[in-house]
N, C-alpha and C positions, 0 to 999 in steps of 0.2 A: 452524472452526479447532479444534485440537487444543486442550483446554485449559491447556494448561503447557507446550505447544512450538509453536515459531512454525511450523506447516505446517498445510497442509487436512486435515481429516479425510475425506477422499478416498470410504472406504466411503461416512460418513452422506451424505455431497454425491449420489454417485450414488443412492440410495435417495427422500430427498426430491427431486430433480428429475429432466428428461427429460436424456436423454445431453449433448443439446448444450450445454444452459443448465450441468450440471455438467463441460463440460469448458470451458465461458468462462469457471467461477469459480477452479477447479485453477489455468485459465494465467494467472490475474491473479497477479503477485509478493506476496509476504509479506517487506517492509523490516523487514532487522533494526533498522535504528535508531528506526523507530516501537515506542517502548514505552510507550504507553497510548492505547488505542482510547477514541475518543467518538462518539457520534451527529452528523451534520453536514449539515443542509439545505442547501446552498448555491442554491438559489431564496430565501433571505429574507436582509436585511442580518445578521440578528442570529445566523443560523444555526441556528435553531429551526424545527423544522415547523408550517403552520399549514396550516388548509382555505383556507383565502384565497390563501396562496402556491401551496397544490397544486391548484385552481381555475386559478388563473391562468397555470400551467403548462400547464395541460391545454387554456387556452383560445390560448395564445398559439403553443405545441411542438409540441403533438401533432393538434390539431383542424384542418381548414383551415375555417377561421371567416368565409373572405369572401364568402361566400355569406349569411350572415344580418345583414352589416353593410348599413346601410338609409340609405342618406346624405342627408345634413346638418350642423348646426352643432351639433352634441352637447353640445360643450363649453359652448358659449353658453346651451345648457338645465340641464345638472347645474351649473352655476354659479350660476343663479338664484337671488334670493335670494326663495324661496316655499315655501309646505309640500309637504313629500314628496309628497302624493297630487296634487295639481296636474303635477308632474312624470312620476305614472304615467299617470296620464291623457295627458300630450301621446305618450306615448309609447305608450301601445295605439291611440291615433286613426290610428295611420301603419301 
């Protein structure tokens, strides 16, 4: 965006990206009544980014993951009440 006026800076957009991606950003609107931009994760309650949250995006959104799920009572194991390494172990055994 422009610095001190609510519209794209159209040139820079074209420059740092490929056409398409800067004409998906051109045609997103610019609300006049939003006056103060913030940073907003919306993958975490708190709206903060974490590598756990963006981890968990990736494993839930983007990946198709059911190929390495290996069934069982999972729940019943990470519930346990035993040390860590007991747990990777039952978990490499499979």
């Amino acid at each position: 965006m422009l610095q001190h006026h609510k519209m794209w800076d159209v040139p820079f957009l074209e420059t740092i990206f490929d056409q398409q991606t800067a004409a998906a950003i051109i045609n997103k609107p610019l609300y006049t009544s939003v006056t103060k931009d913030r940073l907003v994760w919306n993958k975490e309650n708190n709206g903060e980014y974490s590598v756990r949250s963006a981890y968990q995006l990736c494993m839930q959104e983007l990946l198709d993951i059911y190929e390495f799920k290996v069934p069982g009572e999972w729940d019943y194991i990470w519930n346990l009440k035993v040390p860590p390494k007991v747990k990777k172990l039952s978990v490499e055994s499979c």
